[in-house]
PAFIDO-40277 format. One record per residue (C-alpha): residue in one letter; x, y, z. Coordinates in steps of 0.05 Angstrom, whole numbers, plus 5000, padded with zeros to 4 digits. Layout:
! PAFIDO-40277
AXYZ ...
END
This chain:
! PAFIDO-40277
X500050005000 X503150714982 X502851215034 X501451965008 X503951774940 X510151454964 X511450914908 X509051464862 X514151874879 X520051314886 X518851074815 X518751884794 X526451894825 X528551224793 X526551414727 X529052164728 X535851844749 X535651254699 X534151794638 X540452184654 X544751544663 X541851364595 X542652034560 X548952134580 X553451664593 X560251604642 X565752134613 X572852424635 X573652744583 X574253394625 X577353064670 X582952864619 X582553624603 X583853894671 X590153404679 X597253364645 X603452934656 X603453194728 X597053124754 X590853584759 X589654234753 X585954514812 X582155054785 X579655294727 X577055944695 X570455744666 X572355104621 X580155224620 X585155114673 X588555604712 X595755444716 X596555994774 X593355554821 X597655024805 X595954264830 X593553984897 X594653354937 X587553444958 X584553434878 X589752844856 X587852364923 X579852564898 X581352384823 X585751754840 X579851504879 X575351644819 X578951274779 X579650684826 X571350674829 X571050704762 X574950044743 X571049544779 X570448864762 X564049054727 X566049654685 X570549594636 X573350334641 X581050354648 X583950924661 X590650784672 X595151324651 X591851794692 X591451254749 X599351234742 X599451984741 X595852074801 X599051574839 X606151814816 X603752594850 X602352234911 X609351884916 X612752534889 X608752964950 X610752455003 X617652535033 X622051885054 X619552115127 X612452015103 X610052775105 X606052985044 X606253675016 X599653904994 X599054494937 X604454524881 X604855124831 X605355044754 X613455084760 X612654334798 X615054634862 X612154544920 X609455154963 X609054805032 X613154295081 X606854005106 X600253905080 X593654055119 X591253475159 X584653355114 X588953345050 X594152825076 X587852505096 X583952495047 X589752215010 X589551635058 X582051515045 X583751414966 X588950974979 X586150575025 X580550534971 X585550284920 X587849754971 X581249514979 X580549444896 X583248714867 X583049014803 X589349474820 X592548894853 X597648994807 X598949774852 X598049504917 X605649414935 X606550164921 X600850404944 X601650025017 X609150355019 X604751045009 X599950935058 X604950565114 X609451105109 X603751575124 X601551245186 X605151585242 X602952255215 X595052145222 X595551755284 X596452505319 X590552815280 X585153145326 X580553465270 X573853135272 X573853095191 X581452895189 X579952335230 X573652105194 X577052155113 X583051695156 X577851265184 X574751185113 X581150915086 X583350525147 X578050065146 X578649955070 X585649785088 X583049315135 X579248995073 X585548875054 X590248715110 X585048425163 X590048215205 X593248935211 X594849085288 X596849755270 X590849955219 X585549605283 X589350075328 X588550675294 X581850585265 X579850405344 X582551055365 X580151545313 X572351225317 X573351195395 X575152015383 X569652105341 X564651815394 X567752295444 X567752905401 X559852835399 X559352665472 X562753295479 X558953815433 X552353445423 X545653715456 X538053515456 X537453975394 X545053955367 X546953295361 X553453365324 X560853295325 X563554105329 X559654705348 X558954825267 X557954485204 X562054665147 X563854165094 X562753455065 X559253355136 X556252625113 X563152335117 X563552395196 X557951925209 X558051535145 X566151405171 X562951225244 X558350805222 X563050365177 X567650305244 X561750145281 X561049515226 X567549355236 X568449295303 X560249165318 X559649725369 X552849895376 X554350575414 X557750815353 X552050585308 X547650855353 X550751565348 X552351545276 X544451405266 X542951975316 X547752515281 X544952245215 X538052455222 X539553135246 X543953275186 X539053055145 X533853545183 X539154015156 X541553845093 X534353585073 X529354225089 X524354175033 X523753544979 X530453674953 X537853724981 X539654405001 X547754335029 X550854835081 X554055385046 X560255625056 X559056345055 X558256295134 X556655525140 X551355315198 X553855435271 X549755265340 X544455645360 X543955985289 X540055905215 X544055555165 X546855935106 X545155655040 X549656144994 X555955754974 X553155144961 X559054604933 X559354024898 X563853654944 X557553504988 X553853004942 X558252434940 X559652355014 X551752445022 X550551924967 X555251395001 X551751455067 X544751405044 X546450804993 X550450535056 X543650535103 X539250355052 X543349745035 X542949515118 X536549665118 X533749735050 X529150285068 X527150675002 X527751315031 X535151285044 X535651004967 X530851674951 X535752204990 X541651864953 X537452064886 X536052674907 X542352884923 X545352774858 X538753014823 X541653714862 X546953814794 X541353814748 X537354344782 X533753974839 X536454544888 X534255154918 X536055604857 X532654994809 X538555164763 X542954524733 X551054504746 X550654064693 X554454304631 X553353754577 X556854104524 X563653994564 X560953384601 X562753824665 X560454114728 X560954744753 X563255064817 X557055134860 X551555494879 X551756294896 X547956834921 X547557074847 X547156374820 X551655824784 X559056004797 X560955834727 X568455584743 X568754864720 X574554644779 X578153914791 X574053894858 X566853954831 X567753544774 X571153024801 X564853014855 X559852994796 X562352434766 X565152034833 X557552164841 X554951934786 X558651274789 X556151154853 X548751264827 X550650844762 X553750334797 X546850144839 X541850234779 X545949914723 X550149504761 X553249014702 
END
């Protein structure tokens, strides 16, 4: 029995999703566009890119994991010379002593000694990723030097979404390498300081991690709940499932995803600002709804995953598309005055990361 047009409304997601999928089909060629013999380019003016800005350890780690989605067993997508691109930036930005640099400029130098904590780890999320891929078996040896080497740097991270990209690609290394006593460790600690950070700051009407939420917020309890999995902790399940639904409160207002902007983001006790809306949200979002609705299989977890995606082709507060099928890009993000029409490595790379995920569970062979 459908409850106030419930079914009606599914099937109305499913087939907007599976027309797009059909009508335009999986395509880096922008991607290929925004990248060189280095790496990729971080930003772009409009549809070129802007060699001032240089590269970023942050946009490479993002585009190696694309690539690394893209190749499963069940797609027969190989992107390798990027793949060895990307992966050779990674190596080149790690030093023997396992620190990564972060931003490089066009001249290949690099502009810092140390990287920010979310870009080293993010770049241990996308290679844990890659670990837990057969289909790059062939990379592994390399890739575990990389992410080894980077282990006692993360182990001292204290920001909550440092800790939860590391936790992401710790317990994909743990795919790997079950038997790890140093990946178990970690991944113990950083969920165990996850729990506490929401002890800490939550309330009856603010259950969340910080007093503020910024950016790709639906990795910090998708990455809880996955440790929860792993080590069967029901506390942690329990608060990723709390901190889920209030995000969602907040990310979900109306029938459509509306992400925390970051023209002044959403702190306690305050409205959330909607102006600076980014791309980067919508993958993280889509993995933690397809991750619920696949333990539960509860069609309105499979629904938000839709529509967050359906938010780049103008399901959003300003009902205009970041779509740009001419290029087969994405652009920036959402203003106050509209579409930022800068087609950047970040938001394209979370298009189609996004779209692979949404492929992946409709057309799945």
């Amino acid at each position: 029995m459908e409850v106030n047009g419930q079914g009606a409304n599914d099937r109305k997601l499913e087939r907007q999703i599976e027309k797009f999928i059909k009508e335009e089909k999986f395509d880096l060629t922008y991607i290929h566009r925004l990248s060189n013999g280095i790496g990729i380019f971080q930003h772009a003016i409009y549809q070129i890119p802007n060699y001032h800005h240089g590269y970023c350890l942050d946009d490479v780690s993002r585009a190696l994991y694309l690539l690394a989605l893209s190749n499963r067993s069940w797609d027969k997508l190989l992107e390798e010379s990027l793949f060895r691109t990307y992966l050779s930036f990674i190596q080149y930005a790690q030093t023997e002593e396992g620190i990564f640099r972060n931003f490089m400029n066009f001249e290949n130098q690099f502009l810092d000694e140390t990287a920010s904590d979310d870009s080293i780890a993010r770049c241990i999320w996308s290679l844990g990723f890659v670990l837990s891929q057969p289909s790059w078996s062939s990379y592994h040896p390399i890739i575990c030097d990389l992410f080894n080497r980077g282990m006692p740097t993360i182990k001292s991270f204290k920001s909550v979404r440092a800790v939860a990209y590391s936790l992401m690609g710790l317990v994909h290394a743990l795919e790997f390498s079950p038997g790890d006593e140093q990946y178990h460790r970690i991944a113990f600690q950083f969920a165990t300081f996850l729990a506490d950070e929401f002890q800490t700051n939550s309330t009856a009407t603010w259950p969340w991690y910080e007093n503020i939420i910024t950016y790709d917020n639906s990795i910090i309890p998708l990455s809880l709940l996955r440790a929860s999995q792993y080590f069967n902790s029901s506390a942690w399940a329990s608060i990723a499932y709390e901190s889920i639904l209030f995000l969602e409160a907040s990310t979900f207002p109306a029938n459509h995803f509306s992400g925390i902007g970051n023209a002044g983001w959403y702190i306690k006790n305050e409205r959330p600002n909607r102006n600076g809306q980014q791309a980067i949200e919508i993958p993280s979002t889509i993995m933690l709804y397809l991750q619920l609705y696949h333990e539960n299989e509860e069609s309105n977890y499979l629904n938000r995953a839709r529509q967050a995606f359906l938010w780049y082709l103008g399901e959003n507060d300003q009902k205009q598309s970041l779509f740009n099928a001419e290029e087969k890009s994405c652009y920036d993000g959402l203003e106050s005055y509209g579409v930022n029409k800068n087609q950047g490595a970040e938001s394209n790379i979370a298009f189609w990361t996004s779209y692979k995920l949404i492929q992946q569970f409709h057309n799945p062979f």
